[in-house]
ZAZARO-565558 format. One record per residue (C-alpha): residue in one letter; x negated, y, z. Coordinates in Angstrom, 3 decimals. Example, Ala and Ser with C-alpha at 12.3 -4.5 7.8 and 13.67 -1.06 7.14 Angstrom:
% ZAZARO-565558
+---------+----------+----------+----------+
! residuo !        X !        Y !        Z !
+---------+----------+----------+----------+
!       A !  -12.300 !   -4.500 !    7.800 !
!       S !  -13.670 !   -1.060 !    7.140 !
+---------+----------+----------+----------+
//
This chain:
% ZAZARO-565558
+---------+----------+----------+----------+
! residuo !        X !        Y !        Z !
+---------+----------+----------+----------+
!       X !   19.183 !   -5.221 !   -4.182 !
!       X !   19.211 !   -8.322 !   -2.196 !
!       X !   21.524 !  -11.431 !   -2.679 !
!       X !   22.160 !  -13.460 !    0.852 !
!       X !   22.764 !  -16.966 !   -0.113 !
!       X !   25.465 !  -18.771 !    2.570 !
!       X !   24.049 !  -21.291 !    4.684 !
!       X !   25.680 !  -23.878 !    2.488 !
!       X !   23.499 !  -22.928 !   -0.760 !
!       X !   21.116 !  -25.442 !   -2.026 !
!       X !   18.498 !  -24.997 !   -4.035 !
!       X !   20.496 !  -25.105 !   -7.266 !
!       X !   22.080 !  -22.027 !   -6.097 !
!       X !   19.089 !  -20.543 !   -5.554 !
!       X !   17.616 !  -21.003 !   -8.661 !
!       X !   20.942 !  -19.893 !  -10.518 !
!       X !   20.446 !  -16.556 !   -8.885 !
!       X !   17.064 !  -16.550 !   -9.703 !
!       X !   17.304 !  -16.840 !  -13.260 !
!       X !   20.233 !  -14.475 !  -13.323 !
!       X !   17.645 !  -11.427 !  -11.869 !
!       X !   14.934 !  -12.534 !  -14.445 !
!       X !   17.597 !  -12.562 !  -17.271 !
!       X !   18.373 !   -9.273 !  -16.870 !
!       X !   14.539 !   -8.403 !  -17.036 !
!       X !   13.636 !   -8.332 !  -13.327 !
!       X !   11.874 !  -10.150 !  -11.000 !
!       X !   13.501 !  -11.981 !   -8.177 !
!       X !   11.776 !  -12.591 !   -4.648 !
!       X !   13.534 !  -15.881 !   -2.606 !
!       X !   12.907 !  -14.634 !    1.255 !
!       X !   13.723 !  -18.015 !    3.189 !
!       X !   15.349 !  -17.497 !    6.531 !
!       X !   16.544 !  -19.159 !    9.673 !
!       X !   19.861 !  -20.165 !    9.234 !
!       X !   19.864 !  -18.592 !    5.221 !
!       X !   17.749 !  -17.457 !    2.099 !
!       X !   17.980 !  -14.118 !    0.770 !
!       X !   16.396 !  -13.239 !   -2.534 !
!       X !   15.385 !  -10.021 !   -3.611 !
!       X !   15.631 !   -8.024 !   -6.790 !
!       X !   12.045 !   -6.470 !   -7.916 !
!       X !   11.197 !   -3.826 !  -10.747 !
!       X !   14.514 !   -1.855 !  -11.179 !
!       X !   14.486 !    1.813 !  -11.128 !
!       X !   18.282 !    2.024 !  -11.166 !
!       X !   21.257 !    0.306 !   -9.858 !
!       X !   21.998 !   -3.372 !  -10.757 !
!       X !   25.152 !   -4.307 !  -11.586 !
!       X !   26.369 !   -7.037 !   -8.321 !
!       X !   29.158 !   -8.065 !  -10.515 !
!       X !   26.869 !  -10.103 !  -12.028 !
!       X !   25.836 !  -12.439 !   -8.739 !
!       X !   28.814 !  -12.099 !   -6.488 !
!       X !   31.148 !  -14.833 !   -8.313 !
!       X !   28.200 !  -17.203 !   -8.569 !
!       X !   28.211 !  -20.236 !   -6.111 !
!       X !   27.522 !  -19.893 !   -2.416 !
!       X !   26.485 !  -15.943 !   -2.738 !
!       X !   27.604 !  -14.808 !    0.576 !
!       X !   26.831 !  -11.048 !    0.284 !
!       X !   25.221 !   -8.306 !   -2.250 !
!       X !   23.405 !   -5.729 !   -0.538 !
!       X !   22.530 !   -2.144 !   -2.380 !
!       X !   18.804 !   -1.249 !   -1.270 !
!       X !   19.250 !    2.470 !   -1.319 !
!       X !   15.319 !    3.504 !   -1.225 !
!       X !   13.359 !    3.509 !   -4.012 !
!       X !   10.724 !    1.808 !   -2.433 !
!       X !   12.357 !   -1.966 !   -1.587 !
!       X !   10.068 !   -4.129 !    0.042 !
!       X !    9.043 !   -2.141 !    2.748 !
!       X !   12.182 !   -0.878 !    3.774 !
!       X !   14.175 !   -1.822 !    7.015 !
!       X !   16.774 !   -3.176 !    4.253 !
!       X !   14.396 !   -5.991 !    2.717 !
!       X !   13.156 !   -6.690 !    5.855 !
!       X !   15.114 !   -5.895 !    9.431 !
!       X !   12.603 !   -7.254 !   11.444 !
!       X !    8.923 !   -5.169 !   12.350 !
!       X !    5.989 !   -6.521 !   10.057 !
!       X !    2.930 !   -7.461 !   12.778 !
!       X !   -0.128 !   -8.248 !   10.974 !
!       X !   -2.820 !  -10.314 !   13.547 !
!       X !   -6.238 !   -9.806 !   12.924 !
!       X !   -8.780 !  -13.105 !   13.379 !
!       X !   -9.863 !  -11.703 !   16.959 !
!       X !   -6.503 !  -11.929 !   17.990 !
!       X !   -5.690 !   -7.971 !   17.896 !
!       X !   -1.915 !   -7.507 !   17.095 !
!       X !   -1.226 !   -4.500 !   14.798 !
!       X !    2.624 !   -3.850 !   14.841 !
!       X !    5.332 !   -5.410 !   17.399 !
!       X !    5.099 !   -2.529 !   20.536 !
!       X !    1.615 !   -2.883 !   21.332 !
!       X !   -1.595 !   -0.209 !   20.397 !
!       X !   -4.568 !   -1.446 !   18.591 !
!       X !   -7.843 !    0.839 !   19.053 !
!       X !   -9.902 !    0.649 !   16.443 !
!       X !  -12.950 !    2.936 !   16.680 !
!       X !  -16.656 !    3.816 !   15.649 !
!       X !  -18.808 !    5.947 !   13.081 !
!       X !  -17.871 !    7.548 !    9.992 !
!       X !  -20.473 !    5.829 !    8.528 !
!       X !  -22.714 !    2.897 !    8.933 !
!       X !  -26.076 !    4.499 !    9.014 !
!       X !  -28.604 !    1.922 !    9.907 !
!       X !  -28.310 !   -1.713 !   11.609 !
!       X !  -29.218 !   -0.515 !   15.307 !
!       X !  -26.489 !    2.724 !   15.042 !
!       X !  -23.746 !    0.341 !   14.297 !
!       X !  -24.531 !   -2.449 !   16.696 !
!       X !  -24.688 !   -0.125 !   19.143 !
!       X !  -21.560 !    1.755 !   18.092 !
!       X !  -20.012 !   -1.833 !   18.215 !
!       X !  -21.038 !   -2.386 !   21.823 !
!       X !  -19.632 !    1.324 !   22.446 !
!       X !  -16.115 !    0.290 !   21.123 !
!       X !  -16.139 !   -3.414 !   22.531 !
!       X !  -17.092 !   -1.326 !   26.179 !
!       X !  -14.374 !    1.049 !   26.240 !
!       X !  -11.394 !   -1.371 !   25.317 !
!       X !  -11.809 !   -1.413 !   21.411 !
!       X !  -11.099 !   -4.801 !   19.087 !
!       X !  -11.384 !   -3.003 !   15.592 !
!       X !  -14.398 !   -1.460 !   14.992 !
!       X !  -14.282 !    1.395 !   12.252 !
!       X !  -17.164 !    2.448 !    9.842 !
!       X !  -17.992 !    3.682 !    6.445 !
!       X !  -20.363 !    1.781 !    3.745 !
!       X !  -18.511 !    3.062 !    0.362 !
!       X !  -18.294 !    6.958 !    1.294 !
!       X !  -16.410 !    8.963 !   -1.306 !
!       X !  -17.722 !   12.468 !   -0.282 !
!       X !  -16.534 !   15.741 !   -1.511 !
!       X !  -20.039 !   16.289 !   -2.533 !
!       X !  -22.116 !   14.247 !   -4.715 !
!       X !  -24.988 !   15.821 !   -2.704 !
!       X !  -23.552 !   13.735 !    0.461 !
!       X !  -24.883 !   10.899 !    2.211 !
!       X !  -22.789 !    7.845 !    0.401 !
!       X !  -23.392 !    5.091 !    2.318 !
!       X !  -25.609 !    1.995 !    3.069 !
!       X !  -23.051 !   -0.476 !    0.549 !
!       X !  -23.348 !   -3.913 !    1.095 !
!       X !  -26.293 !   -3.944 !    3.624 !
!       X !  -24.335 !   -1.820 !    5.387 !
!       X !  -21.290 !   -3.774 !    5.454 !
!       X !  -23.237 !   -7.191 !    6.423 !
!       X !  -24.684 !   -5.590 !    9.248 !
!       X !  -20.949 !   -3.934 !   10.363 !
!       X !  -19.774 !   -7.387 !   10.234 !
!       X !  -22.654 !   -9.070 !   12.561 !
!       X !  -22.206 !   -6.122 !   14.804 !
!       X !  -18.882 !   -6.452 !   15.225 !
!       X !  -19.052 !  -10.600 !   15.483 !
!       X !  -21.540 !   -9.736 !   18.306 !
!       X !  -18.733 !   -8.273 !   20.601 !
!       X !  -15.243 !   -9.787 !   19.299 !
!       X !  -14.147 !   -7.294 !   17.304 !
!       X !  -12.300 !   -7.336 !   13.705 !
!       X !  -14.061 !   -4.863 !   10.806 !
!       X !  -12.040 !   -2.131 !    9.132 !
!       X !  -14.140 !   -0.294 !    6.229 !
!       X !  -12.923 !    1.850 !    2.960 !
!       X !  -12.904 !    0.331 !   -0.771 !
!       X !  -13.438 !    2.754 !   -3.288 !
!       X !  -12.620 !    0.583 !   -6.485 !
!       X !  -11.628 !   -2.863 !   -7.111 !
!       X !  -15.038 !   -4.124 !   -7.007 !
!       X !  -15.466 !   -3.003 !   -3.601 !
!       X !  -12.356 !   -4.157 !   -2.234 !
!       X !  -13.315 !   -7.422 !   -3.310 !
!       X !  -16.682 !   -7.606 !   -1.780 !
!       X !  -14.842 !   -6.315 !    1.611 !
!       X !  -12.474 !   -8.387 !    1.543 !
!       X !  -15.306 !  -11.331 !    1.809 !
!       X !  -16.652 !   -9.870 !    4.953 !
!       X !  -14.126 !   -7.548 !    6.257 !
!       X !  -10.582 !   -7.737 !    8.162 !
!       X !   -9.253 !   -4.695 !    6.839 !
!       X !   -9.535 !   -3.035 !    3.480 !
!       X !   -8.563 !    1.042 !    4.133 !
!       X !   -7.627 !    2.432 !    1.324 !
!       X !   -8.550 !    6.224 !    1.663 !
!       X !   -6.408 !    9.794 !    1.317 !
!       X !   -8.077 !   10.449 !   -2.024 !
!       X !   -7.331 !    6.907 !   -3.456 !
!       X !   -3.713 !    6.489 !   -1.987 !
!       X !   -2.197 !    7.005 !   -5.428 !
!       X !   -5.455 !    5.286 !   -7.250 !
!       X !   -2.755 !    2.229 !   -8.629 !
!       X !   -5.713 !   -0.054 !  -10.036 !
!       X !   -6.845 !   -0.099 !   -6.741 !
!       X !   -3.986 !   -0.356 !   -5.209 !
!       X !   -2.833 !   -3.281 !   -7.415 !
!       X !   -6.115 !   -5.210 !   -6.859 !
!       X !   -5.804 !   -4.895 !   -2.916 !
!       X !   -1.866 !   -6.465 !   -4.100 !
!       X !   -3.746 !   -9.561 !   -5.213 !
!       X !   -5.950 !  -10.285 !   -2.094 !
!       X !   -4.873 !  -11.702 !    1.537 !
!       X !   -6.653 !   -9.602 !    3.596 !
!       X !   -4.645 !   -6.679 !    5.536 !
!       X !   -4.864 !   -3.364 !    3.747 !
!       X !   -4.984 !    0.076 !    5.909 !
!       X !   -3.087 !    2.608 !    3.606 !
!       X !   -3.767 !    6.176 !    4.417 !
!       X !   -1.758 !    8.651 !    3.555 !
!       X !   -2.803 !   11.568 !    0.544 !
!       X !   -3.613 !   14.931 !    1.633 !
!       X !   -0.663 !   16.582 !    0.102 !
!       X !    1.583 !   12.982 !   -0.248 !
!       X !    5.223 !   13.423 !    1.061 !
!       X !    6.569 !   10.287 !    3.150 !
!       X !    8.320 !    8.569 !    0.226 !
!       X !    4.958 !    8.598 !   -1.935 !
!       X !    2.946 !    7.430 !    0.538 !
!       X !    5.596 !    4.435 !    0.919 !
!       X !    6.174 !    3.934 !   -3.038 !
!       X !    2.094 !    3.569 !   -2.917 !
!       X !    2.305 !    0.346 !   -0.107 !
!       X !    5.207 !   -0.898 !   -2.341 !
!       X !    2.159 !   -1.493 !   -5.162 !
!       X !    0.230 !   -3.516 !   -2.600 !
!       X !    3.371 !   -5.311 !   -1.503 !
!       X !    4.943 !   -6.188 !   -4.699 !
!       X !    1.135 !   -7.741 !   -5.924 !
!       X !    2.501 !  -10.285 !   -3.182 !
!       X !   -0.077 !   -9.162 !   -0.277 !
!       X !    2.618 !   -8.480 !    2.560 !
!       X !    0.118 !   -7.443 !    5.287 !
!       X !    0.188 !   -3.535 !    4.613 !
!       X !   -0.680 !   -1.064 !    7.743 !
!       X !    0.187 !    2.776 !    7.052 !
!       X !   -2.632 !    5.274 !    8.519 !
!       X !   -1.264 !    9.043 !    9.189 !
!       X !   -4.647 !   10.560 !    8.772 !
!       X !   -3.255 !   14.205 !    8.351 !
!       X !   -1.922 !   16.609 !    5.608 !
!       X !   -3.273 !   19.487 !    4.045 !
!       X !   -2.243 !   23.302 !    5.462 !
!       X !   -2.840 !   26.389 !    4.769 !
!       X !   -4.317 !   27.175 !    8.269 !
!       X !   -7.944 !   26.511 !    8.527 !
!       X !   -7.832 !   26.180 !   12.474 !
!       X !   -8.057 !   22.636 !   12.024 !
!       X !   -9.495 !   20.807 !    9.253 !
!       X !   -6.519 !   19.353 !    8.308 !
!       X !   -2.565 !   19.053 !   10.024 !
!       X !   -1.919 !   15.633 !   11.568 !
!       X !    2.059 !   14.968 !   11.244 !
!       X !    3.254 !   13.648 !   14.096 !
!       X !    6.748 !   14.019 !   13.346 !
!       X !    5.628 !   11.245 !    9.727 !
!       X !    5.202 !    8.537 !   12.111 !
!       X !    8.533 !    9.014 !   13.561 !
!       X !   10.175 !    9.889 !   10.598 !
!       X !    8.105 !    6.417 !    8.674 !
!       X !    9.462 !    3.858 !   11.140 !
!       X !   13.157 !    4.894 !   10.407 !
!       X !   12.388 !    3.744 !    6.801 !
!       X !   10.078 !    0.772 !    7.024 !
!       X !    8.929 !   -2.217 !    8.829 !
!       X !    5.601 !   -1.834 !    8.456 !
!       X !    3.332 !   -0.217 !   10.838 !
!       X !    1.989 !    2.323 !   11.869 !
!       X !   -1.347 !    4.107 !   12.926 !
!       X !   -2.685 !    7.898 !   13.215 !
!       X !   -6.280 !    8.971 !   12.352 !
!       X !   -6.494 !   11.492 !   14.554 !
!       X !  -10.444 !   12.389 !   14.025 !
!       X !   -9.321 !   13.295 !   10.226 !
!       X !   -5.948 !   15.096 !   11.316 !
!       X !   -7.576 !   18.148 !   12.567 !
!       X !  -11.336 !   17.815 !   12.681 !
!       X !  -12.100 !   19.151 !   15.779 !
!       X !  -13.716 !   16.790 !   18.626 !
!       X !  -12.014 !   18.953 !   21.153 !
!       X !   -8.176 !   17.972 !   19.959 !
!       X !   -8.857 !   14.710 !   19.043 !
!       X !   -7.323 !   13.056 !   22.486 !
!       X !   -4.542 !   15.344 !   22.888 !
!       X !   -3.682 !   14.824 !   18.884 !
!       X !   -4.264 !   10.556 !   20.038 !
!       X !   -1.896 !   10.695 !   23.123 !
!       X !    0.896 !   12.359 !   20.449 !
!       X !    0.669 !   10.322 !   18.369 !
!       X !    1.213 !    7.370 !   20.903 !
!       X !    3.862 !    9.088 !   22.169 !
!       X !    5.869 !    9.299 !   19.011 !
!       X !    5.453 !    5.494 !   18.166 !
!       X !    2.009 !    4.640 !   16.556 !
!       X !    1.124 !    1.067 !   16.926 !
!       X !   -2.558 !    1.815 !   17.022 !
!       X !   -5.396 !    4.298 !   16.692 !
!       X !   -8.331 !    4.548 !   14.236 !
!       X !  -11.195 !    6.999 !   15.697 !
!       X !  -14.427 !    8.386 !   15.062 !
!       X !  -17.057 !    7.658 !   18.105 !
!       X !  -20.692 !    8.004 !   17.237 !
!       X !  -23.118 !    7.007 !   19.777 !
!       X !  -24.583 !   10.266 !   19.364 !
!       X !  -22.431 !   12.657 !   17.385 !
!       X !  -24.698 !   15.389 !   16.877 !
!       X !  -27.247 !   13.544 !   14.716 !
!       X !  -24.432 !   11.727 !   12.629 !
!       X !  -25.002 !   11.848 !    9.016 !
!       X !  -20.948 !   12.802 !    8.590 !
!       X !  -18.632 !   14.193 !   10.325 !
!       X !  -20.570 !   14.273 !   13.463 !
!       X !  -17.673 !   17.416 !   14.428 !
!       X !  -14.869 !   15.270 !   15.062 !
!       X !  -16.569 !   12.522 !   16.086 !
!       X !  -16.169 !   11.474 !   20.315 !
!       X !  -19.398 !   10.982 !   22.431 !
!       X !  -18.850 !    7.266 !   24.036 !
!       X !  -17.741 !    8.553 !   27.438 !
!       X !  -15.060 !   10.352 !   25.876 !
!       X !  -13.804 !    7.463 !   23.992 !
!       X !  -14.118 !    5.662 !   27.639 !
!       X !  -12.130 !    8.294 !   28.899 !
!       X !   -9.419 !    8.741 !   26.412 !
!       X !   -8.478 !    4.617 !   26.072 !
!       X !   -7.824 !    4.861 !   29.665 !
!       X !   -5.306 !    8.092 !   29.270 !
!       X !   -3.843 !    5.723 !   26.520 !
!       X !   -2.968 !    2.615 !   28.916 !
!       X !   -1.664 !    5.238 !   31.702 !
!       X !    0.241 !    6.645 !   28.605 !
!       X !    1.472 !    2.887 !   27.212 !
!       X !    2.425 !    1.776 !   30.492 !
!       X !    4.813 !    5.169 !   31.375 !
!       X !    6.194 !    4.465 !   28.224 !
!       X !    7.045 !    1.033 !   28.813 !
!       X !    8.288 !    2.376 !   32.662 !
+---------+----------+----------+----------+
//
């Protein structure tokens, strides 16, 4: 629910509201505007009674949020979230952010070179593993926090922001010290202690979506991060699980469409983990471009064959050259 205030209400007014919501157990969230303040009704399952706030002085209006998940709906919020990274890159708003590099940080001179791979072909995030939840305990799990230091001066070398995965609290912290996005993975998109501790930091958080998660879990799971008061949520359609093994998994196209008629956060496609395949990896990026993604997180490895995971899906550089110039022809049609 959200109570608009008139523009007459002072801050008495407010505050009547205020304690009204938390006297009937919930938590209320004051969202100042230009010409007047709205405040917001967090932690009900159910309908509130607006009997209780529309007699009060200078309430102008009592709107029902419909969704269960509130503050990243269109309702709470009717304008598009755009979260800027410190390089400048814009994530949200119209434009399309390429981020892009390894699966996984695998030694200091592999990622500055990935890093000069990505800066070369029109990149500003560059992507990379250094916590690697694998399948297979047997599996190369990453280089940690030498890993991540070296990410970070390879990407400082060339401009660009860091995105990197946090498999646990502890993690996300130490990321968020040297990173500017936290992903949070498919496997750990319904992990809430992680998902609450990423709530309490102010760094952006990329929020994949679960291998078998419909749309409305995968939003009730960036309402966690939102209602721990970090407001800077990106959603990653990374790709859903099928029972055709032609591809390793199904990227959903029609979820990013379907996503930004429900919230104003936005939006990017993995499309390296959507099917798997190196070969379908450009056509699977210009879709998802097409249907509205506001950027692009891909695996490039400067040499994809001797990549210690997923070396399959992963682009050779020339290809990534190749494919972020197909994108601009694609961005500028659309814009025609």
């Amino acid at each position: 629910m959200l109570i608009v205030m008139s523009a007459a209400a002072d801050e008495s007014d407010i505050q009547r509201v205020c304690d009204t919501i938390e006297r009937l157990g919930f938590e209320a969230r004051p969202i100042p505007g230009g010409q007047r303040t709205a405040i917001g009704v967090v932690g009900n399952d159910g309908p509130v009674d607006a009997g209780r706030f529309v007699g009060l002085p200078n309430v102008r209006e009592v709107i029902s949020v419909s969704a269960p998940y509130k503050l990243v709906s269109w309702e709470w919020k009717p304008t598009p979230t755009i979260i800027e990274l410190p390089n400048g890159t814009l994530v949200g708003g119209g434009g399309l952010a390429l981020m892009a590099g390894p699966c996984a940080v695998e030694s200091r001179d592999q990622i500055f070179r990935s890093a000069e791979l990505v800066a070369h072909a029109g990149g500003t995030v560059l992507r990379g593993g250094v916590f690697k939840p694998r399948t297979s305990p047997y599996s190369f799990q990453g280089l940690g926090l030498d890993g991540l230091r070296w990410m970070r001066e390879a990407a400082d070398a060339h401009g660009l922001a860091v995105v990197t995965e946090a498999v646990d609290p502890d993690s996300a912290r130490a990321i968020a010290d040297l990173a500017d996005i936290i992903q949070i993975g498919a496997r750990n998109m319904q992990n809430f202690a992680l998902l609450t501790a990423v709530g309490e930091l102010r760094v952006p958080v990329m929020l994949k979506r679960g291998m078998a998660a419909t749309i409305k879990e995968w939003l009730l799971a960036a309402e966690y991060v939102l209602r721990g008061g970090n407001e800077q949520v990106i959603l990653c359609e990374r790709g859903i699980r099928s029972f055709d093994d032609m591809t390793r998994n199904v990227l959903d196209i029609g979820a990013i469409a379907a996503a930004r008629t429900r919230t104003h956060l936005p939006i990017v496609a993995d499309p390296s983990h959507g099917c798997g395949r190196r070969d379908l990896v450009a056509p699977l990026a210009r879709a998802a471009t097409a249907a509205g993604a506001d950027g692009l997180i891909i695996e490039m490895h400067p040499d994809p064959s001797e990549a210690l995971s997923d070396g399959a899906q992963s682009l050779y550089p020339a290809q990534l050259d190749a494919l972020a110039i197909q994108l601009k022809r694609l961005r500028e049609a659309m814009l025609d």
